[in-house]
Phi, psi and omega in degrees: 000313177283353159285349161279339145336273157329291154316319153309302211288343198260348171279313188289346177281306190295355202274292211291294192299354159292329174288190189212121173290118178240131209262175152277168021265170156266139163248144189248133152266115147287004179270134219260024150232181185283154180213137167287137168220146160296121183237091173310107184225161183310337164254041178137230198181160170217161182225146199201109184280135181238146166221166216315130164090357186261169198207126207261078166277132175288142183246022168201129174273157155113352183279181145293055198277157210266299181187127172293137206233131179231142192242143160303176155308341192255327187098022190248165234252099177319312176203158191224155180208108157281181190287346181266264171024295176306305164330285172341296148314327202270321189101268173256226165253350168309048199286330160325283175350148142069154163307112178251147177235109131290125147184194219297328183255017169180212171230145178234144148243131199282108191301133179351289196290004169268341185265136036255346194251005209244332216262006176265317163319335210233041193272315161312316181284347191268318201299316181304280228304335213265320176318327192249005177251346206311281186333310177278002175079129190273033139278000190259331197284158203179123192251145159347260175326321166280025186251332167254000000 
């Protein structure tokens, strides 16, 4: 009995502590070739090759972020979103937080309710959804469809 113990107790240690912690912000590629992007933050950068639908979590909390950078295959640089930009996009200064969609026509930010599992199917509509909500901030954004 007491080695089943043991055993129970070293699979729930090895469960918790194996796992891998992950932070905001997210980055989503909407983009239908591969692309790198640079994720700027107040304590460094991290660059991350993405391809279409994949999605990029930070493994160290507490940081800030400045600004996103998205680079071609030649590494030369497609789009850059500094912090005001990011502001802009978000509605406030909370810009860490949430879900970001890189891609060929902007920066997006993706609503709860498409996330983590909706949003690659639905990329016109976050593109849409955002455009006309920009003034207001994304508690405003809403897609159609998730309202009924």
């Amino acid at each position: 009995m007491r080695i089943i113990k043991i055993f129970i107790i070293g699979i729930l240690l090895s469960v918790v502590c194996g796992c891998d912690r992950v932070y905001p912000p997210v980055i989503c590629s909407g983009y239908t070739e591969d692309v790198m992007v640079k994720i700027i933050f107040d304590k460094g950068y991290m660059c991350v090759s993405l391809v279409f639908g994949s999605e990029f979590w930070q493994k160290s909390g507490g940081r800030s972020l400045n600004s996103i950078v998205v680079l071609g295959k030649d590494y030369k640089e497609i789009a850059h979103y500094d912090k005001s930009d990011l502001i802009k996009r978000k509605g406030d200064e909370h810009i860490t937080t949430g879900p970001w969609l890189v891609t060929e026509k902007g920066l997006y930010r993706i609503p709860r309710t498409l996330f983590p599992s909706k949003w690659t199917n639905r990329i016109d509509e976050i593109e849409q959804a955002n455009e006309t909500t920009k003034k207001y901030g994304i508690e405003s954004l809403t897609i159609e469809k998730d309202k009924q």
